[in-house]
Backbone as ProteinMPNN parsed JSONL, in Angstrom:
{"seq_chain_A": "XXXXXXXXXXXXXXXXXXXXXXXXXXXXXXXXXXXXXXXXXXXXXXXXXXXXXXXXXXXXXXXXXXXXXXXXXXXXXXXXXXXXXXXXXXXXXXXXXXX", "coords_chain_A": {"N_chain_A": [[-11.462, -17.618, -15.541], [-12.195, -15.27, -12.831], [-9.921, -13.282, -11.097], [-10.866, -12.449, -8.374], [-12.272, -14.935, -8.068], [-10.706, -16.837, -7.804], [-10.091, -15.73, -5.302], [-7.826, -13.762, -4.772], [-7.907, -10.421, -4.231], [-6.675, -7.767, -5.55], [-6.676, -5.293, -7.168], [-6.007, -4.135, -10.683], [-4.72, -1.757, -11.043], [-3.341, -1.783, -8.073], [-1.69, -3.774, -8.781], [0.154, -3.322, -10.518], [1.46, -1.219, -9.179], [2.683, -2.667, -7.192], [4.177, -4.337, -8.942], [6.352, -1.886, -9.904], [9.37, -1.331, -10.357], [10.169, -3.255, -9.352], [12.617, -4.629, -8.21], [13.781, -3.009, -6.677], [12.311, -2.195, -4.396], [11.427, -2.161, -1.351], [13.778, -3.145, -0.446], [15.719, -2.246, 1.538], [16.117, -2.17, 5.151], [16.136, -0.169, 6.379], [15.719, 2.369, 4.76], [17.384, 4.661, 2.836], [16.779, 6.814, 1.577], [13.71, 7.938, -0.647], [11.493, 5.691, -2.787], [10.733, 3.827, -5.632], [9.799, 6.785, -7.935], [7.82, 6.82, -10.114], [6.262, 5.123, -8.626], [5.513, 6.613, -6.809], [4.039, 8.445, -7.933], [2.039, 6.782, -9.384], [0.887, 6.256, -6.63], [-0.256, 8.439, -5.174], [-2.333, 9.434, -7.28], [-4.257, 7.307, -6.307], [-7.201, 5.811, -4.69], [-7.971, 4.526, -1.319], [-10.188, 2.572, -2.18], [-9.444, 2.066, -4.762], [-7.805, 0.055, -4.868], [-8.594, -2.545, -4.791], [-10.679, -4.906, -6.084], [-13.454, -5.207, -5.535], [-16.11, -4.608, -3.554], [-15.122, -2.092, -0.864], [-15.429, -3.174, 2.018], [-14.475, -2.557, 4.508], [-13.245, 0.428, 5.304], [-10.854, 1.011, 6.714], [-9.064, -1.234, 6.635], [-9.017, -0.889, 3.968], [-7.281, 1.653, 3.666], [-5.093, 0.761, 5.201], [-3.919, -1.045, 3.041], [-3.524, 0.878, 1.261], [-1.626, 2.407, 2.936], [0.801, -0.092, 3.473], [1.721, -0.089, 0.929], [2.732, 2.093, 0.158], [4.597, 2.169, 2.267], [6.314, 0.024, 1.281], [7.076, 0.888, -1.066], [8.821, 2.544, 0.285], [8.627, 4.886, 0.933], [8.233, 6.6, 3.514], [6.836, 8.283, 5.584], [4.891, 8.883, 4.17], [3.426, 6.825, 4.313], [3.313, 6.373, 7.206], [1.389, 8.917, 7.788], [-0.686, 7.845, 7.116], [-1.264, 5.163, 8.176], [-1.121, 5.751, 10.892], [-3.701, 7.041, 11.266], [-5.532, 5.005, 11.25], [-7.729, 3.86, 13.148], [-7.984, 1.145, 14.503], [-6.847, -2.019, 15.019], [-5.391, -2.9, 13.049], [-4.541, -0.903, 11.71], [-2.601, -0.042, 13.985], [-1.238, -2.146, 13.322], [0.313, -1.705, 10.718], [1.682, 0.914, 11.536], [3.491, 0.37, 13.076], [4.817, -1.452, 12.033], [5.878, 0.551, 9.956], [7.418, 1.563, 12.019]], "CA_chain_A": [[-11.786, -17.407, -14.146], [-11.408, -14.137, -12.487], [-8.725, -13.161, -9.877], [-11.286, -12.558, -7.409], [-12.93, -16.098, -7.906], [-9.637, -17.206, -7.154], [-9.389, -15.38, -4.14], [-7.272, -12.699, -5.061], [-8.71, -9.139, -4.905], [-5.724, -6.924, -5.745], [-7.055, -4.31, -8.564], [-4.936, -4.232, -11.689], [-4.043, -0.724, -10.055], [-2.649, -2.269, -7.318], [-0.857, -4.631, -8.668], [0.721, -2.027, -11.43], [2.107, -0.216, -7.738], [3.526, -3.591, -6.461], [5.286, -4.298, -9.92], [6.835, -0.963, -10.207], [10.766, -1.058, -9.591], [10.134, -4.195, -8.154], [13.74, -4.665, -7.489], [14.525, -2.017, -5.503], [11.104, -2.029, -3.568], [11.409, -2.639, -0.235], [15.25, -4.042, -0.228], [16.488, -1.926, 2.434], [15.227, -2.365, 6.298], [16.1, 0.97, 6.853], [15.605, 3.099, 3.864], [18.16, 6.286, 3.514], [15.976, 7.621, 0.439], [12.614, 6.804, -0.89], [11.916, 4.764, -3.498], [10.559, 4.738, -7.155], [9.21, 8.063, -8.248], [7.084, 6.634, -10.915], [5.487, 4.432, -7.602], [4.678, 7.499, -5.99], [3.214, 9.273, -9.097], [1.127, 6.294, -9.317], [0.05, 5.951, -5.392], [-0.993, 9.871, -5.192], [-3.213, 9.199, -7.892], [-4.922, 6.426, -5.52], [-7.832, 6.037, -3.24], [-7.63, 3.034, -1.022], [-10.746, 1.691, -2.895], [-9.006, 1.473, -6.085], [-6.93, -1.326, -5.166], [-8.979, -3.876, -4.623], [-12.102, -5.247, -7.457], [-14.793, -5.731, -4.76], [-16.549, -2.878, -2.668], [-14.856, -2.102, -0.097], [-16.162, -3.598, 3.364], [-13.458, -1.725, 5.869], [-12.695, 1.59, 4.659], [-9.701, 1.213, 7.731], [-8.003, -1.976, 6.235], [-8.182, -0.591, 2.754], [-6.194, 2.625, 4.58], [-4.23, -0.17, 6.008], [-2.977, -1.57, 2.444], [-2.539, 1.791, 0.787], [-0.176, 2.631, 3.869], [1.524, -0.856, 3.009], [2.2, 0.231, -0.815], [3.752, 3.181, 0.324], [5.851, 1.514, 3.084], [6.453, -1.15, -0.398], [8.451, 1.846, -2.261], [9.821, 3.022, 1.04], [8.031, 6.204, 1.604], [7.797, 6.503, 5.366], [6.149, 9.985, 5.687], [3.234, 8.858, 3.354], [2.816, 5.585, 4.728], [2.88, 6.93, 8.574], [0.576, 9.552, 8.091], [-1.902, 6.967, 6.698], [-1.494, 4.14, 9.192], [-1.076, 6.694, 11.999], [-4.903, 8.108, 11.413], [-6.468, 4.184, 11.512], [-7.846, 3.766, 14.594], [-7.997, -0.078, 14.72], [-5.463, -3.155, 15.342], [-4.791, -3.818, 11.599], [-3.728, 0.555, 12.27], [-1.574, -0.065, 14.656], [-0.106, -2.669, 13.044], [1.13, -1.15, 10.158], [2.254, 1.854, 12.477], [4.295, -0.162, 14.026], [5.882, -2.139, 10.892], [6.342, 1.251, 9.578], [8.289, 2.0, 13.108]], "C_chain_A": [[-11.159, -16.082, -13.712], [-10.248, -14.312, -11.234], [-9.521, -13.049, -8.678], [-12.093, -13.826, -6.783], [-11.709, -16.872, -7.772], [-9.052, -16.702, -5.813], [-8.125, -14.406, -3.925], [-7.757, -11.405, -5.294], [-8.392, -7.822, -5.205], [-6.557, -5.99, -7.332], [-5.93, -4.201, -9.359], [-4.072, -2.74, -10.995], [-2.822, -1.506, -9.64], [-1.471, -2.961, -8.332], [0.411, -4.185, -9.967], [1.561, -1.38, -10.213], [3.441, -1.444, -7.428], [4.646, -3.767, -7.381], [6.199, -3.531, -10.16], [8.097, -1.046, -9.302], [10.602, -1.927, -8.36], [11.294, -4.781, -7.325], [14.391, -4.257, -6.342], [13.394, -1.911, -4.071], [11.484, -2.724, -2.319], [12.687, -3.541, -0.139], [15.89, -3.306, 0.661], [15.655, -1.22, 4.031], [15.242, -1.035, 7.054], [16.616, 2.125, 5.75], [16.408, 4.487, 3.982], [17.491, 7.278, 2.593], [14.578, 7.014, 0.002], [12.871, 6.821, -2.335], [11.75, 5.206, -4.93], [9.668, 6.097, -7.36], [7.78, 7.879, -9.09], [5.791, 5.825, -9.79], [4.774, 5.658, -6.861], [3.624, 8.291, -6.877], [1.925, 8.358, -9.079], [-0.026, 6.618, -8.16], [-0.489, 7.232, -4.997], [-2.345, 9.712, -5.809], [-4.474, 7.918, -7.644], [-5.72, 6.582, -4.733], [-7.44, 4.688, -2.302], [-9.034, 2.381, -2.001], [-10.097, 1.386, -4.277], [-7.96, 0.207, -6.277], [-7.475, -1.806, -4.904], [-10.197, -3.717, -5.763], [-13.377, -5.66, -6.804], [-15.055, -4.196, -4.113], [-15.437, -3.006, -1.286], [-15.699, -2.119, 1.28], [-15.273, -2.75, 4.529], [-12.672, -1.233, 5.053], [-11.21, 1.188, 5.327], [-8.757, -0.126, 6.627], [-8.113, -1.977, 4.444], [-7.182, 0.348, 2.5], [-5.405, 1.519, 4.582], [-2.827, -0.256, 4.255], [-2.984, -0.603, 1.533], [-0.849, 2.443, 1.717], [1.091, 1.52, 3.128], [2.242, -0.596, 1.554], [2.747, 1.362, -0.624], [5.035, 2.877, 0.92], [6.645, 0.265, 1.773], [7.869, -0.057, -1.047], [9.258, 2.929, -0.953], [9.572, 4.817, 1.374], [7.441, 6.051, 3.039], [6.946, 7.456, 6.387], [4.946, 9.539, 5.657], [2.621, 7.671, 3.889], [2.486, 5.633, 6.363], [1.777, 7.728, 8.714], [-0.65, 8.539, 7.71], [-1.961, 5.578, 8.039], [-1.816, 4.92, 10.309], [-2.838, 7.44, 12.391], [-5.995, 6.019, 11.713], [-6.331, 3.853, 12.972], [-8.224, 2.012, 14.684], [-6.946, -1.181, 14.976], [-4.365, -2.884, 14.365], [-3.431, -2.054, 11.288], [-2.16, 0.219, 12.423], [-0.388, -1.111, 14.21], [0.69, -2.365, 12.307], [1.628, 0.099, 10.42], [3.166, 1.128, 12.671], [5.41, -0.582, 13.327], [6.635, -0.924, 10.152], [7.646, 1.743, 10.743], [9.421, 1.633, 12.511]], "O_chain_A": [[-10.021, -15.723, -14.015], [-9.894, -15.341, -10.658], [-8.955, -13.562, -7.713], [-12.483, -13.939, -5.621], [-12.079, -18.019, -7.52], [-7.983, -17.032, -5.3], [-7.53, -14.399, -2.848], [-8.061, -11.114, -6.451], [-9.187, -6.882, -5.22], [-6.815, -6.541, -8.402], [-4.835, -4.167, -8.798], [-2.931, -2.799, -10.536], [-1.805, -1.821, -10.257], [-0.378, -2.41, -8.466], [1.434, -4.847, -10.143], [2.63, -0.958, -10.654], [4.658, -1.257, -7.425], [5.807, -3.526, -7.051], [7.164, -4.088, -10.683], [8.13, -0.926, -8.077], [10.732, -1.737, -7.151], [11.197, -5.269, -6.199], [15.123, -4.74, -5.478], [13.748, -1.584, -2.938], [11.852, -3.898, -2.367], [12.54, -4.693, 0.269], [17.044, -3.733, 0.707], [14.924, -0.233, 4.11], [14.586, -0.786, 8.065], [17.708, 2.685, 5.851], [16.235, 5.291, 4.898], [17.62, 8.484, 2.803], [14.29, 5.837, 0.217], [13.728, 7.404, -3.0], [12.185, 6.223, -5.47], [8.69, 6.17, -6.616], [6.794, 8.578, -8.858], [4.595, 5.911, -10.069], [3.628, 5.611, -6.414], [2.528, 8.673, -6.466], [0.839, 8.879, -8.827], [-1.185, 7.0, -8.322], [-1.465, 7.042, -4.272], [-3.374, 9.808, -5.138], [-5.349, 7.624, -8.458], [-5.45, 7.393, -3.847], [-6.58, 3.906, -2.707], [-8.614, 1.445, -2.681], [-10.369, 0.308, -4.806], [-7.504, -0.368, -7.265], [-6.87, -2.046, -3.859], [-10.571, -2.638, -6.221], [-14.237, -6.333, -7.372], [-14.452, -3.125, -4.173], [-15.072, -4.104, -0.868], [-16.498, -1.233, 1.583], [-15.922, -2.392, 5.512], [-11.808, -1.734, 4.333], [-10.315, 1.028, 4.497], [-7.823, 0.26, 5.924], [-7.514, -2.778, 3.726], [-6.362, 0.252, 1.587], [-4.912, 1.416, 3.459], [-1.661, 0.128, 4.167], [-2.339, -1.02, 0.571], [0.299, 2.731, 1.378], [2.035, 1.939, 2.458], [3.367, -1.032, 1.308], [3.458, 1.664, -1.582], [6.159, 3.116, 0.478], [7.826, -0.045, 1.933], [9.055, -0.235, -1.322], [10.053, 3.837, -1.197], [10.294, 5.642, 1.934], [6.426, 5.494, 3.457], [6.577, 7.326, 7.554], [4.083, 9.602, 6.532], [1.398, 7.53, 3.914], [1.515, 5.012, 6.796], [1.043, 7.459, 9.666], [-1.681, 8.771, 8.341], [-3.005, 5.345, 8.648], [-2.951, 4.73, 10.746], [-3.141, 8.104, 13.383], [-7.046, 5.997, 12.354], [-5.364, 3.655, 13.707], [-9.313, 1.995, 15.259], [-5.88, -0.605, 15.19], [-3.154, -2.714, 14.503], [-2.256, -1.99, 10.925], [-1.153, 0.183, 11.715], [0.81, -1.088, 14.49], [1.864, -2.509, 12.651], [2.142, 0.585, 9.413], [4.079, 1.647, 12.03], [6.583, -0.35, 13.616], [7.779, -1.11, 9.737], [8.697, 2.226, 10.323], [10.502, 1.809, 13.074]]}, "name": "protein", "num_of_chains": 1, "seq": "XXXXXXXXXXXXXXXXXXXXXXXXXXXXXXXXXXXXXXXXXXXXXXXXXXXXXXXXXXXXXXXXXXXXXXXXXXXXXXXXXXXXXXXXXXXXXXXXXXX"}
């Protein structure tokens, strides 16, 4: 059975980003450095469609959860300028979480 017939539609990508220096990822609520290097090497090399295994239906909340995978390894720059440009709720919300 696939991962998406389970309801899961994380792209091996993705989920290669989330794993990476999963320790350190997101363990401090106010980050004084960012995070893994090898996470960012990855997430450069990203569109938002490549994390997920379906088409993408809302360009904005696949924006949404590349922002999140940045805010993940604690890049606050890369993950602001990306939430900061969606103009919708799901936007503002991770604007905000990034706040």
């Amino acid at each position: 059975m696939s991962n998406t017939t389970q309801g899961d539609y994380l792209s091996a990508k993705a989920r290669t980003v989330l794993r990476t220096d999963v320790l350190k990822a997101y363990s401090n609520l106010v980050p004084r450095e960012h995070g893994s290097a090898e996470a960012a090497e990855l997430l450069h090399a990203l569109s938002p469609a490549d994390l997920i295994d379906t088409p993408v239906q809302s360009a904005d909340d696949a924006a949404a959860l590349l922002s999140g995978l940045w805010l993940w390894h604690d890049y606050l720059e890369e993950s602001h300028t990306i939430s900061q440009k969606i103009e919708t709720a799901t936007g503002s919300f991770w604007h905000a979480i990034m706040h």
